[in-house]
C-alpha positions in Angstrom: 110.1 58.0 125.7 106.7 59.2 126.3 105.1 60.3 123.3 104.5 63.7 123.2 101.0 65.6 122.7 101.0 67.7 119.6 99.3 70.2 117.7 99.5 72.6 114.4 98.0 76.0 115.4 97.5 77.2 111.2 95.8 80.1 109.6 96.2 82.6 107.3 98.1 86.0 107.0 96.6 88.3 110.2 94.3 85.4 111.7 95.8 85.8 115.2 98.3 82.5 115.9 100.3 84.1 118.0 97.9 86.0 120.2 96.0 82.7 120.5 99.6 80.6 121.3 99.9 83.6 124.0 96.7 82.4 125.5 96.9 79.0 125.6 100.4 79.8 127.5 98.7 81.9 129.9 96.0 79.2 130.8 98.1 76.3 130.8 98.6 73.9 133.6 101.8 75.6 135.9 103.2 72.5 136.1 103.4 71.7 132.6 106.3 72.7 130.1 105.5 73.5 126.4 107.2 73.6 123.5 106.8 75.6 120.3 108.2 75.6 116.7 107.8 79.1 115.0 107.4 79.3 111.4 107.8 82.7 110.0 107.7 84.0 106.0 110.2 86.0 107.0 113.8 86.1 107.8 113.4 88.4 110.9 111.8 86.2 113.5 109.1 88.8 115.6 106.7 85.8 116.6 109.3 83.6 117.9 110.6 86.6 120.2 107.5 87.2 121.2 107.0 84.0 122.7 110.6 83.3 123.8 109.8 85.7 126.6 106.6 83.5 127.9 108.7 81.3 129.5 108.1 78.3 126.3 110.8 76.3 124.7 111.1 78.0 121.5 112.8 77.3 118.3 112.6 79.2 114.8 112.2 77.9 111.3 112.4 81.6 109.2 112.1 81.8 105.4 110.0 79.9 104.0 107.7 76.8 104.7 109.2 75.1 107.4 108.9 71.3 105.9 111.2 72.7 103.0 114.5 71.7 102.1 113.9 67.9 102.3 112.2 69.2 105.7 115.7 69.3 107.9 115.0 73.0 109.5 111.9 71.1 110.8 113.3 68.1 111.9 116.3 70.1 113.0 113.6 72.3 115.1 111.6 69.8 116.8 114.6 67.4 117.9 116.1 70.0 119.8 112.3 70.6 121.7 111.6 67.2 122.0 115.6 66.8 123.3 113.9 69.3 126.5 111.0 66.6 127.2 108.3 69.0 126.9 104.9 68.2 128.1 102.8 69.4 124.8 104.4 70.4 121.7 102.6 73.3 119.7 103.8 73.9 115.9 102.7 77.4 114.7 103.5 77.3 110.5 103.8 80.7 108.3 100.7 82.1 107.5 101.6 81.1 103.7 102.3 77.6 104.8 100.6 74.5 103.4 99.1 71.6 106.6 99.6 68.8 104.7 103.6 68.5 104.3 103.7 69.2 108.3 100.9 66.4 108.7 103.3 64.2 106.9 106.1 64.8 107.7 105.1 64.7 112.0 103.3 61.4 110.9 106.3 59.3 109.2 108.3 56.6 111.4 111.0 58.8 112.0 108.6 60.7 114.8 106.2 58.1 115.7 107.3 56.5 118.9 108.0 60.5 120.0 104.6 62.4 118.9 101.2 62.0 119.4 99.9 64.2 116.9 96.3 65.7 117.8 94.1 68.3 116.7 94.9 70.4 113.9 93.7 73.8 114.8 92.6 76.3 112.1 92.1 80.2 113.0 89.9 82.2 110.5 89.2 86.0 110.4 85.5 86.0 109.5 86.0 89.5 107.6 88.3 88.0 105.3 85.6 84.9 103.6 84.0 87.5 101.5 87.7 88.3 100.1 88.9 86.3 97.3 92.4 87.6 97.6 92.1 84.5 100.9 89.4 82.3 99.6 91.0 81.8 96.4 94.2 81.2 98.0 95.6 77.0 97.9 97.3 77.6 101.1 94.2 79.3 102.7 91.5 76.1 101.3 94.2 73.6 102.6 94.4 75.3 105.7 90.6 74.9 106.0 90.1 71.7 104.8 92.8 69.8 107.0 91.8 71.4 110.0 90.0 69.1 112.9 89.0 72.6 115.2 87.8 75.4 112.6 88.0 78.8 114.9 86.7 82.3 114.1 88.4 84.3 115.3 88.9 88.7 116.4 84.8 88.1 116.2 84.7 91.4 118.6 85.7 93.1 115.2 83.3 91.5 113.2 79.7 92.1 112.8 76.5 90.1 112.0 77.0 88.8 108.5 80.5 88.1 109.2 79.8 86.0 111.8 76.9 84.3 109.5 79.0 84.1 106.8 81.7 82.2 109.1 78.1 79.8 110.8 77.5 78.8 106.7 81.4 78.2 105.4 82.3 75.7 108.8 79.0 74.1 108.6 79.0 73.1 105.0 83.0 71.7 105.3 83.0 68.1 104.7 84.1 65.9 106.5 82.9 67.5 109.3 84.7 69.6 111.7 85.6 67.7 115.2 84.7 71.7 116.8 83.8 75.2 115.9 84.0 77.6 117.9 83.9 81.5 118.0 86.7 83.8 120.0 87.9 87.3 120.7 91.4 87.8 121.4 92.8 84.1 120.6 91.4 82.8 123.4 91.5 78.8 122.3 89.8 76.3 124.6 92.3 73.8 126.4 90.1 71.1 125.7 90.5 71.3 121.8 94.0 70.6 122.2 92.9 67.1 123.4 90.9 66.3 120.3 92.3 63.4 118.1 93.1 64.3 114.5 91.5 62.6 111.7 92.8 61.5 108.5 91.5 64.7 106.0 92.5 65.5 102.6 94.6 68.3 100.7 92.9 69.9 97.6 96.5 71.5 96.2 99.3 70.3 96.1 102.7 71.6 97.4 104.5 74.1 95.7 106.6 76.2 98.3 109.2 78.2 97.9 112.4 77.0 99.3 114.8 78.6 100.9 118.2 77.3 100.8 119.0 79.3 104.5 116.0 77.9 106.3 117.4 77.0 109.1 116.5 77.2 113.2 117.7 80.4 114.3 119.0 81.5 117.6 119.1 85.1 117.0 121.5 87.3 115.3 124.6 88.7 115.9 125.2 92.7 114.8 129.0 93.5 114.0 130.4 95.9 116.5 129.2 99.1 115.7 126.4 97.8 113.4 123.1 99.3 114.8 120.8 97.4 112.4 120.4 94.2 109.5 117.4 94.0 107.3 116.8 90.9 105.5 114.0 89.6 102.3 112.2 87.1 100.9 109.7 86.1 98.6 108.3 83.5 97.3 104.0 82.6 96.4 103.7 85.4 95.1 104.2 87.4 98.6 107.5 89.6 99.5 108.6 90.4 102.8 111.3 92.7 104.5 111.7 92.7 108.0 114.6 94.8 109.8 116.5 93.8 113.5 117.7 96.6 115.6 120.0 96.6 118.5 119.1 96.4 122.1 120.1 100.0 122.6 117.9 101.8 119.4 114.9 103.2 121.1 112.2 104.0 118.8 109.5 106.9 119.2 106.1 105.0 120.2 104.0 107.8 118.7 106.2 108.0 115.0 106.1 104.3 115.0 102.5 103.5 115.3 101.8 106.1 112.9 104.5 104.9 110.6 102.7 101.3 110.6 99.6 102.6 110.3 100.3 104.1 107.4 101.7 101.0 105.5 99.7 99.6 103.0 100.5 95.9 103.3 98.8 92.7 103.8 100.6 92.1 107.3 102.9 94.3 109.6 104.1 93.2 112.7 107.1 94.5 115.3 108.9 94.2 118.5 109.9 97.7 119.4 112.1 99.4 122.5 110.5 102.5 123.3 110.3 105.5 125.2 107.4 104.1 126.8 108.9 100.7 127.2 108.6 97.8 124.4 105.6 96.7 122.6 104.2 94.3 120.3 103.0 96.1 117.2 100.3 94.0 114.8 99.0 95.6 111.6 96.2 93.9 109.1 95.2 96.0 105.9 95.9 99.7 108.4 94.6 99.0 111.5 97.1 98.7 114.5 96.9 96.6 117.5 99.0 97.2 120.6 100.3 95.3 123.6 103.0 95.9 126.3 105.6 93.5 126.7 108.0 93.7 130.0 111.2 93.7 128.6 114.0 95.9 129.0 116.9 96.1 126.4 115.4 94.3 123.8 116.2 94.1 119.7 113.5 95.5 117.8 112.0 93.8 115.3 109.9 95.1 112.7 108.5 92.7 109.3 106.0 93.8 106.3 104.6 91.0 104.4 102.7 92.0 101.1 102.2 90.7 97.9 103.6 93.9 95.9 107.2 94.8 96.3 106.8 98.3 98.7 109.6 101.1 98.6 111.7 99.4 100.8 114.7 101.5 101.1 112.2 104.8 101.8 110.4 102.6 104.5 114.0 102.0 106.2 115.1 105.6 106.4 111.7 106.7 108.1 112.4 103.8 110.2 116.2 105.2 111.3 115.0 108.5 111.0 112.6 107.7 114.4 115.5 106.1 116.1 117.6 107.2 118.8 120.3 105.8 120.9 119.1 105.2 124.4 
């Protein structure tokens, strides 16, 4: 079997994997079919959903690090891609997720004739290197210092001494970065993809939570009559709560923006059915992105990640209370 060419998009909490995934998708030779392996905090699943409808093979590791649980959700994950003979393989770990255990596990015999692991990609928001809450995180170091192609990313939103800030931090990371580079909107060059990885070492060690029901997941399935499941997790010090709504819950686009604006958490993100049609909601300390996807009949999805435990239950009944059957 031909081996396969693969590479870790990584990054911390709100850096913008998904967006960038998006673009590499959308620039990405017609011909060629991808693969990717979701990795989500929590238990909802709003990245993987996203991406399902770019026409990629997609499978989901929710809950926790993916290489967990003596790393079968992962190996469970990327048989089934590989099982499609994809033409690259892109593995897009939790935000809280630590490079190394992936690096290892993508690296032992049991994968070696079938992957050809390259570049390790890591995507940084420049405004968040003067924030210790991220710097002094293990993931977030780890994440740095095992990637081959350090990125800045969002550095539209940024101004000067961000970007300087970013310029000082990659140049003084030893051993020295195989790229740098600087992008709005996630737009990744192709080219990095082709790098080759280098052997580069892990400050922290690996101290996950594990979830014992981390396992691929094709979607879920509401009990007749059941219009909605939420579902939690924590673990490294972060909590998250994400809710799934039937296909025929249609949210107000107006009530829901301003709901997510107005939570004060560390990362929201949401796949919502609308009066207006469905769109991709993505929140970072209060400020709201939005995109349009073209879907009809879609489950919502909405996710908080934060490192406080928020008034869940009062978050959910503002939620129902802007819902309406279609």
């Amino acid at each position: 079997m031909k081996r396969i060419p693969t590479n870790i998009i990584t990054g911390f909490l709100g850096a913008g994997k998904t967006t960038s995934i998006l673009s590499l998708l959308a620039r990405k030779p017609e011909n060629e079919k991808w693969a990717i392996l979701i990795n989500e905090f929590g238990n909802i699943g709003v990245d993987g959903a996203i991406l399902d409808q770019q026409g990629a093979l997609v499978q989901e590791v929710p809950g926790g690090c993916m290489c967990c649980v003596a790393g079968l959700p992962m190996s469970v994950g990327i048989n089934a891609l590989l099982a499609e003979k994809p033409d690259r393989l892109l593995l897009e770990p939790t935000g809280l997720g630590h490079p190394k255990e992936i690096i290892n596990k993508l690296t032992t015999e049991s994968f070696a004739n079938y992957i050809d692991l390259k570049a390790t990609i890591t995507l940084v928001d420049p405004r968040h290197l003067s924030d210790t809450l991220y710097t002094d995180n293990d993931n977030f170091q780890d994440q740095i210092g095992l990637a081959d192609v350090l990125v800045a990313n969002k550095v539209d939103e940024c101004v000067e001494y961000d970007l300087v800030a970013f310029d000082t931090f990659a140049q003084a990371c030893q051993p020295a970065k195989a790229a740098i580079g600087k992008v709005e909107q996630g737009q990744l060059a192709l080219e990095w993809l082709e790098l080759d990885r280098i052997e580069r070492p892990a400050t922290h060690s690996h101290y996950h939570h594990h979830s014992d029901n981390a396992v691929p997941l094709p979607g879920f399935e509401l009990a007749p009559g059941q219009t909605y499941v939420r579902k939690e997790n924590n673990g490294q010090g972060y909590r998250s709560c994400g809710w799934f709504f039937a296909a025929d819950q249609v949210f107000d686009f107006s009530q829901m923006f301003k709901l997510l604006s107005n939570i004060n958490a560390m990362r929201v993100k949401a796949v919502v059915n609308t009066e207006r049609g469905c769109f991709v909601f993505n929140a970072v300390n209060q400020v709201v992105s939005v995109s349009e996807l073209s879907l009809d009949g879609f489950e919502s999805r909405v996710e908080v990640i934060d490192k406080d435990l928020l008034p869940w239950d009062e978050l959910e009944t503002i939620l129902l209370s802007i819902v309406q059957k279609s």
